[in-house]
N, C-alpha and C positions, 0 to 999 in steps of 0.2 A: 526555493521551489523544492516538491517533493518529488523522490525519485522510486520506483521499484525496486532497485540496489539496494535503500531503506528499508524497505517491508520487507527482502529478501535477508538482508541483516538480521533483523525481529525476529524471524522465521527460527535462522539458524541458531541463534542465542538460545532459542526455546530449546529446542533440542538437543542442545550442547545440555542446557542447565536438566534438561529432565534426565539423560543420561547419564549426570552425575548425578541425579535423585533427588533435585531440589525446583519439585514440580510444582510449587508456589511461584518460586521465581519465572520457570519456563512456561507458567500460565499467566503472568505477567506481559512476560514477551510477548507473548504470540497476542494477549490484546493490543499491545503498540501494532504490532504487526497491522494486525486486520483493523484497526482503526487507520492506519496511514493509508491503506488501502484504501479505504472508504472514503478518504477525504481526497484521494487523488482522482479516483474515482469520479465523484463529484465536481472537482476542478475540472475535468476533461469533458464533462457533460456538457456545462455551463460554458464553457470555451466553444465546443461545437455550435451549441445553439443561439451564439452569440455570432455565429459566421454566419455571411449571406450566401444564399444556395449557390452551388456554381452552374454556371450558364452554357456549357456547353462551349461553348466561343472560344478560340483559343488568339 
């Protein structure tokens, strides 16, 4: 399972790597990044809409 810890990773790596001036790599990362994003994203969609409404009722 995917986490935001992950993307949060991604995130930092890029800007570690662009800070030492290897903005190839840090544009790299930050696609992992925002791709894990997107697919959790997604995950959590389909997860919802996969739930049946709640009823109120407890």
């Amino acid at each position: 399972m995917l986490t935001r810890l992950e993307v949060d990773a991604h995130l930092k790596l890029a800007d570690a790597y662009d800070k030492l001036g290897k903005r190839y790599d840090g544009h790299k990362e930050r696609q992992k990044g925002q791709d894990l994003l997107r697919r959790i994203q997604s995950y959590e969609q389909k997860q919802q809409a996969s739930q049946p409404p709640a009823s109120g009722r407890s």
